[in-house]
TORKOLSE-598670 format. One record per residue (C-alpha): residue number from 1; residue in one letter; x, z, y. Coordinates in steps of 0.1 Angstrom, whole numbers, plus 2048, in hexadecimal, padded with zeros to 3 digits. Layout:
  pos  code   c1   c3   c2
  NUM     a    X    Z    Y
...
//
This chain:
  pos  code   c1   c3   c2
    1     x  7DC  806  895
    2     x  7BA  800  888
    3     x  7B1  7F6  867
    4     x  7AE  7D8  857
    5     x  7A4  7C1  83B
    6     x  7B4  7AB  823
    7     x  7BF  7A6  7FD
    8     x  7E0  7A4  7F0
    9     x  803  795  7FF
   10     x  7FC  770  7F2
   11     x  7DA  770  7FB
   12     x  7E3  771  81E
   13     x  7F0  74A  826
   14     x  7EC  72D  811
   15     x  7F7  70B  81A
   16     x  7DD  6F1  819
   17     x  7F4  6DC  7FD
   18     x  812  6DE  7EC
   19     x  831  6CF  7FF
   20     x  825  6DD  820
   21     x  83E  6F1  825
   22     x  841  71D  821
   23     x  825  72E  82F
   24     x  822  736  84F
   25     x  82B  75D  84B
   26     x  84A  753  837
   27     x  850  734  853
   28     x  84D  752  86B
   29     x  869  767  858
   30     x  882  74E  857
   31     x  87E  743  87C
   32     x  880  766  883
   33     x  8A2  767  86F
   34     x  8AD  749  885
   35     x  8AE  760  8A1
   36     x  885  75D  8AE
   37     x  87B  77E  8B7
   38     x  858  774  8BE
   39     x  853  769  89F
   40     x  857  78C  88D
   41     x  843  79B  8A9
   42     x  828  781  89C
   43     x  82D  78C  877
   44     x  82F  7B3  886
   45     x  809  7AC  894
   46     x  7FF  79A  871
   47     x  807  7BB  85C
   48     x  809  7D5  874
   49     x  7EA  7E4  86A
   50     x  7E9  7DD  843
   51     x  80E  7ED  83F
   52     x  804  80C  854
   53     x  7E6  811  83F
   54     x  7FB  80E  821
   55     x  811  828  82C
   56     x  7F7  841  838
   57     x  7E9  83F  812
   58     x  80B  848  808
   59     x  814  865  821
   60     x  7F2  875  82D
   61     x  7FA  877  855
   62     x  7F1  860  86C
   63     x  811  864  885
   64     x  826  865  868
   65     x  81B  845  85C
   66     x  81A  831  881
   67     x  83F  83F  880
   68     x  84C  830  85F
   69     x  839  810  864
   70     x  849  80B  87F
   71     x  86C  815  870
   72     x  863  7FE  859
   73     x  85E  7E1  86B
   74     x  87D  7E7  882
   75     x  891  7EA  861
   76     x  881  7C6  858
   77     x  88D  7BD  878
   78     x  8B1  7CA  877
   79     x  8B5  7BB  84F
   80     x  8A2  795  853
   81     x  8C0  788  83E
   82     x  8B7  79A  825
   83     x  894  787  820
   84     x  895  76F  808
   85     x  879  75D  800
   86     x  870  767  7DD
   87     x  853  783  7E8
   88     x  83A  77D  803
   89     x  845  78B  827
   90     x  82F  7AA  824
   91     x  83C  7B5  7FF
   92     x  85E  7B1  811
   93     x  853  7CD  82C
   94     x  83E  7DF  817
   95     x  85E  7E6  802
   96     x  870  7F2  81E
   97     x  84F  80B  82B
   98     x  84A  819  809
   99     x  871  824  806
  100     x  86E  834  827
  101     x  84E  843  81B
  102     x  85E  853  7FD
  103     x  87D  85B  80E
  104     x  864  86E  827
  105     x  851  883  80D
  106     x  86C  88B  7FA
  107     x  87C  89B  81A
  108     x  85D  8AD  823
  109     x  84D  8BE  808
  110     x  828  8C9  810
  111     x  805  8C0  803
  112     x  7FB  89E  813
  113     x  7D7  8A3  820
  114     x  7C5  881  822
  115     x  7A5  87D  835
  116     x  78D  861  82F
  117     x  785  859  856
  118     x  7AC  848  852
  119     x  7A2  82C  83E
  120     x  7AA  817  824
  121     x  7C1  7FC  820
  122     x  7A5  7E6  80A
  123     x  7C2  7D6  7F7
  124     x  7B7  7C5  7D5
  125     x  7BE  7D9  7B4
  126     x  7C9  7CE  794
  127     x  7AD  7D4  77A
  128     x  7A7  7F0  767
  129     x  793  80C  757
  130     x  7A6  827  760
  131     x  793  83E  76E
  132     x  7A8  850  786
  133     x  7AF  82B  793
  134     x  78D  827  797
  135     x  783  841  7A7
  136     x  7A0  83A  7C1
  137     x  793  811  7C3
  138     x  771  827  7D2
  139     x  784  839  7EA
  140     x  78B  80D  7FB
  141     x  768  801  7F3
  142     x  749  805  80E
  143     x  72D  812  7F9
  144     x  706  80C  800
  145     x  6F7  82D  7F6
  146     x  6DD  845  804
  147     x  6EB  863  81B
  148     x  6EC  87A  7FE
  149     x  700  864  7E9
  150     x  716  85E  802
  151     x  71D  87F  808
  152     x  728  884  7E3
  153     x  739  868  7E2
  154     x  74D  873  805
  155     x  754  897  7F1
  156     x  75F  887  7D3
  157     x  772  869  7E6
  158     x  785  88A  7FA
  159     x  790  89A  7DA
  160     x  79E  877  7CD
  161     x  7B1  876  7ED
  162     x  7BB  89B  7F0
  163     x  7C9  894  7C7
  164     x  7DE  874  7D2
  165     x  7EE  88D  7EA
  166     x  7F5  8AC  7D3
  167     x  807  88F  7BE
  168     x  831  88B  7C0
  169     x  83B  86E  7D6
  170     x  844  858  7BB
  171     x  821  85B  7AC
  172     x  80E  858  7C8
  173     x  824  839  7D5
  174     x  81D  824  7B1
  175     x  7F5  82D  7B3
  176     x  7F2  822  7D9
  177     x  808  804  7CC
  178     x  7F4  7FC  7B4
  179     x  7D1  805  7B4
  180     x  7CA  803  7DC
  181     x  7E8  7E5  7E8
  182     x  7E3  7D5  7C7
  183     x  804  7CC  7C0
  184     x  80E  7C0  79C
  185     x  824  7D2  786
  186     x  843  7BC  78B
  187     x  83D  7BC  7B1
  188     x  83B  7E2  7B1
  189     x  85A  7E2  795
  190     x  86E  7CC  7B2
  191     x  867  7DF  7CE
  192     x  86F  806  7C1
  193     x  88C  7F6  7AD
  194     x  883  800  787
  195     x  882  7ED  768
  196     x  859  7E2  75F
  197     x  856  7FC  742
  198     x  860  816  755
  199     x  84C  80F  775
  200     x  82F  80A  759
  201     x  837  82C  749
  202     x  838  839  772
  203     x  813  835  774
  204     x  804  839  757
  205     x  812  860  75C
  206     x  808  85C  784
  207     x  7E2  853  777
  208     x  7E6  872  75D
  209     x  7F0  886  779
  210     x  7D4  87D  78E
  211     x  7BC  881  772
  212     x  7C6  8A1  76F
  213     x  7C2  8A9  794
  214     x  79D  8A1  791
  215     x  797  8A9  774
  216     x  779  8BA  780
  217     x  76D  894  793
  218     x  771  889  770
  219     x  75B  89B  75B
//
């Protein structure tokens, strides 16, 4: 899987006026809950590489990461009735990935190592002056800067990285949710199942716990 670009679930597909009918990932979905197989191998091409990405933010190891995505999309496969239309196809499967994902890490508990030759997702963040966010929001941006520059910017891009994976599951899952996928906060409340004050409260303390993990980046 190689990576690719794009901005956040809507963004996607957008009918060309209202009354057209879903759009066509969702028209996909449900013909692929009528029984048409080829139609979730379509939708399986669409995202392939955006959910893998996703995941390998979240758990550090390339393998690992090929293997849930595509637990992930056979558990899509295997629960179609349980899409219903009110989040975009991808939110849907990036729901079931990111439960795996945690599942995964809590199972295996070791220091993720991330590398910056895996690369990024380049979903769309939320805005924000947080600076641990921001510093992550580099890690998905091409930068135009003389060698040496860029060779700082690598050092200090690893040590964001190599922070995100010192951090619990839970903390790492609502940053990469949030400040690399771009989700919103009731997307990201829906999909890991909390109430909005508590997912908010979930990564405020995530982007304190990153802070502190670079604090020397930050100074």
């Amino acid at each position: 899987m190689s990576s690719v670009s794009g901005t956040h679930d809507e963004a996607e597909f957008r009918p060309e006026a209202a009354g057209r009918g879903p759009r066509p990932d969702v028209a996909l979905l449900q013909r692929a809950q009528r029984g048409d197989r080829a139609a979730y191998g379509q939708i399986v091409v669409l995202y392939q590489d955006r959910l893998f990405n996703a995941v390998l933010r979240l758990v550090g190891d390339r393998d690992e990461a090929l293997e849930l995505t595509q637990e992930a999309f056979t558990r899509g496969l295997m629960n179609l009735k349980s899409f219903r239309g009110d989040a975009s196809p991808y939110t849907w499967l990036f729901r079931i990935a990111v439960n795996l994902a945690i599942s995964q890490l809590r199972k295996v508990q070791r220091q993720r190592t991330f590398s910056l030759d895996h690369g990024p997702s380049n979903g769309r963040r939320g805005d924000s002056d947080d600076q641990a966010s921001g510093l992550i929001d580099r890690v998905a941006q091409d930068r135009n800067e003389s060698p040496p520059q860029r060779a700082l910017g690598r050092e200090r891009d690893q040590a964001v990285l190599d922070a995100l994976g010192r951090l619990d599951a839970e903390y790492r899952a609502v940053l990469v949710m949030r400040d690399i996928e771009g989700f919103d906060y009731q997307q990201m409340a829906d999909i890991l199942g909390l109430p909005l004050g508590t997912l908010k409260s979930r990564l405020f303390r995530a982007r304190l716990a990153l802070r502190d993990e670079l604090r020397t980046y930050m100074q």
